[in-house]
C-alpha positions as CSV (number, residue, x, y, z in Angstrom):
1,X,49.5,111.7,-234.4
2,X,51.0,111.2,-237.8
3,X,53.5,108.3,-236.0
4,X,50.6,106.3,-234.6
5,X,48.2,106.4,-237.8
6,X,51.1,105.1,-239.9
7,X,52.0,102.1,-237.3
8,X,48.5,101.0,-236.9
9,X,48.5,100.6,-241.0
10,X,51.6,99.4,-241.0
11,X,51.0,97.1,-238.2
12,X,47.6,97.0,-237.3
13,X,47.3,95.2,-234.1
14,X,44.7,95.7,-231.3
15,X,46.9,97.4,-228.7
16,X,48.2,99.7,-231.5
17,X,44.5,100.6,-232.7
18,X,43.5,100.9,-229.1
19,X,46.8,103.2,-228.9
20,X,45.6,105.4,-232.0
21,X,42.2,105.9,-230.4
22,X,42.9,107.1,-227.0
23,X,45.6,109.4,-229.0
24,X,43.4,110.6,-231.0
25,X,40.6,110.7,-229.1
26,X,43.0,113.1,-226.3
27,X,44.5,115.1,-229.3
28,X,40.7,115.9,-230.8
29,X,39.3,117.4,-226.7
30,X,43.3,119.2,-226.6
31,X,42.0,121.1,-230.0
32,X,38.5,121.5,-228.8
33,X,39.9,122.7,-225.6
34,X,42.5,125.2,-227.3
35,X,39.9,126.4,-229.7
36,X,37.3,127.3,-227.1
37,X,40.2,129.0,-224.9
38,X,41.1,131.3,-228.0
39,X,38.1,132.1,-228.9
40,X,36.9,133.2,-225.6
41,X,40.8,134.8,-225.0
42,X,40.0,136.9,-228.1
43,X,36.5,138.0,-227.1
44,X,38.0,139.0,-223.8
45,X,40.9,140.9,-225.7
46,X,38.6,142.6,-227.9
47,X,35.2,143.3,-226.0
48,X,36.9,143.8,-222.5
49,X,40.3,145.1,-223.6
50,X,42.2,142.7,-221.1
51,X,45.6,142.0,-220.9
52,X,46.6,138.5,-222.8
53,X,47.3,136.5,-219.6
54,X,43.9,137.7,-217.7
55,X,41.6,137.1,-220.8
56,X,43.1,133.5,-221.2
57,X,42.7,132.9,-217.0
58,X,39.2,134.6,-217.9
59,X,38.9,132.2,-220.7
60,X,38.9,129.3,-218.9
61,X,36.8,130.5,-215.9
62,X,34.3,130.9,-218.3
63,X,35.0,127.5,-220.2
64,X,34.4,125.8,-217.0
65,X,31.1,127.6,-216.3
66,X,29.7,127.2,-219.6
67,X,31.7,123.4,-220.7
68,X,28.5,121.5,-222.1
69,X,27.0,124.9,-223.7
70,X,30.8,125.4,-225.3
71,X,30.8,121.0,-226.9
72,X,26.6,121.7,-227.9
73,X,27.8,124.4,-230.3
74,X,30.8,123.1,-231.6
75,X,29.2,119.7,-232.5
76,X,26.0,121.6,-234.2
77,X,29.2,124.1,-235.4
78,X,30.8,120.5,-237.1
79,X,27.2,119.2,-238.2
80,X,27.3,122.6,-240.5
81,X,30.5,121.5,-241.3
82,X,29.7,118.2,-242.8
83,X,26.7,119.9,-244.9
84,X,29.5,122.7,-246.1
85,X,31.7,119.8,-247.1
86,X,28.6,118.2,-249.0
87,X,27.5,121.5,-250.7
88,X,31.1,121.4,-251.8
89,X,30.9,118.0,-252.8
90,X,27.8,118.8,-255.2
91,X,29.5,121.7,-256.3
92,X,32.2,119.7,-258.0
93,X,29.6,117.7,-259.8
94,X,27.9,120.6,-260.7
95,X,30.7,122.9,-262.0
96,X,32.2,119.1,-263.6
97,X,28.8,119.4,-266.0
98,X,29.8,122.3,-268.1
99,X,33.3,120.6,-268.7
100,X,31.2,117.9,-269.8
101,X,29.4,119.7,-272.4
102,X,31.8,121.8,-274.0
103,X,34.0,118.5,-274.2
104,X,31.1,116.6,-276.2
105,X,31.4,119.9,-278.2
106,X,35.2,120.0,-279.1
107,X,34.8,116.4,-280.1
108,X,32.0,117.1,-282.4
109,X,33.5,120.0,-283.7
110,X,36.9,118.9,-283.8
111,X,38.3,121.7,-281.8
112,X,40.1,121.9,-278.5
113,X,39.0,125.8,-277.8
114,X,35.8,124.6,-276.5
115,X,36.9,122.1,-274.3
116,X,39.8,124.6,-272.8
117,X,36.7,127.0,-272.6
118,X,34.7,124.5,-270.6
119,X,38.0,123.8,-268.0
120,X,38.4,126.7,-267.7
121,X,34.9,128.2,-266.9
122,X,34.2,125.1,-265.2
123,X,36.6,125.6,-262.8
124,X,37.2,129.4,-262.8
125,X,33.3,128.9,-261.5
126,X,34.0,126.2,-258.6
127,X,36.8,128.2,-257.1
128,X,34.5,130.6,-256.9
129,X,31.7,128.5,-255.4
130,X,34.7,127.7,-252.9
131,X,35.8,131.0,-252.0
132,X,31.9,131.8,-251.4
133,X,31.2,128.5,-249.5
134,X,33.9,129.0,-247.0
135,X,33.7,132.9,-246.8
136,X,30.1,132.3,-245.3
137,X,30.4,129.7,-243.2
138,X,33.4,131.4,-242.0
139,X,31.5,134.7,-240.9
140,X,28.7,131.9,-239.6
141,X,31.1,130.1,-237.6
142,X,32.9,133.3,-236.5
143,X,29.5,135.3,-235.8
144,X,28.1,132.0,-233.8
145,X,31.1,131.8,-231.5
146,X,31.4,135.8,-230.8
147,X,27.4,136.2,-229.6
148,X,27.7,132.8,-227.5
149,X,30.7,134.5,-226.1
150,X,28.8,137.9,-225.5
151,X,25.8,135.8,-224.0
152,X,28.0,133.5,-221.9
153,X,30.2,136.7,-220.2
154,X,27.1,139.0,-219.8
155,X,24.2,136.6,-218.9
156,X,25.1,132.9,-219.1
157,X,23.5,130.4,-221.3
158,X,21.7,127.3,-219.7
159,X,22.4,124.1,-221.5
160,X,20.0,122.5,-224.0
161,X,21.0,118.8,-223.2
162,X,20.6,119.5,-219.5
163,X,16.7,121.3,-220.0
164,X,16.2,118.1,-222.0
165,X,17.2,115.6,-219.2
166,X,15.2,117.9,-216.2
167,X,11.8,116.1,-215.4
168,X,8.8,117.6,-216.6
């Protein structure tokens, strides 16, 4: 992937930018495809105890029943995503504001404690935010994909896009 980002800025020409997006666009469904089939593979590992090459053939029979069910929740999985990556975002400018501060107060003072106080609070306070941040939308992402599983093996789960399309 690396290869074929670097020649279309290198060279950027229309077959070589049609050549990145068909690449990309066939390495992004391989990951999608991978990370359903693990995550299913693991619920059938853990929930069902099977062995590692029947929970990964189980995997995909249920990938195949359940395909648009599996792409709804991983693009509402990567809109929560986005709005983690902009509470992050707002984090830096919040947690920026106290360095700010205790700047404007080692000038005025004339001494460099305060504004090794503020760096360092400042951001002793946004790894924190951080480790918080991704810790819950990791048990969010993680708790999401383990009761669709559950759902998807013991009852099935109809498609939202499809109950849209039927006529009323």
């Amino acid at each position: 992937m690396g290869w074929v980002a670097f020649d279309v800025l290198r060279h950027p020409t229309i077959p070589d930018t049609l050549t990145f997006i068909l690449f990309f666009s066939a390495m992004a469904f391989a990951g999608l495809l991978i990370t359903f089939l693990t995550t299913y593979a693991a619920g059938y590992v853990v929930v069902e105890n099977y062995p590692l090459l029947m929970s990964i053939r189980e995997a995909w029979r249920l990938f195949c029943e359940h395909w648009l069910v599996s792409i709804e929740v991983g693009i509402i999985l990567l809109f929560f995503q986005v709005l983690v990556g902009l509470l992050a975002f707002a984090g830096v400018i919040f947690f920026i504001f106290p360095i700010f501060l205790l700047w404007n107060l080692a000038i005025v003072t004339v001494n460099p404690f305060f504004f090794l106080l503020g760096v360092g609070v400042g951001l002793l306070a946004f790894a924190a935010f951080l480790l918080l941040l991704a810790g819950v939308f990791s048990i969010f992402s993680t708790s999401t994909w383990t009761y669709l599983f559950m759902h998807m093996h013991h009852r099935g789960v109809p498609s939202r896009i499809l109950s849209w399309l039927r006529p009323i």
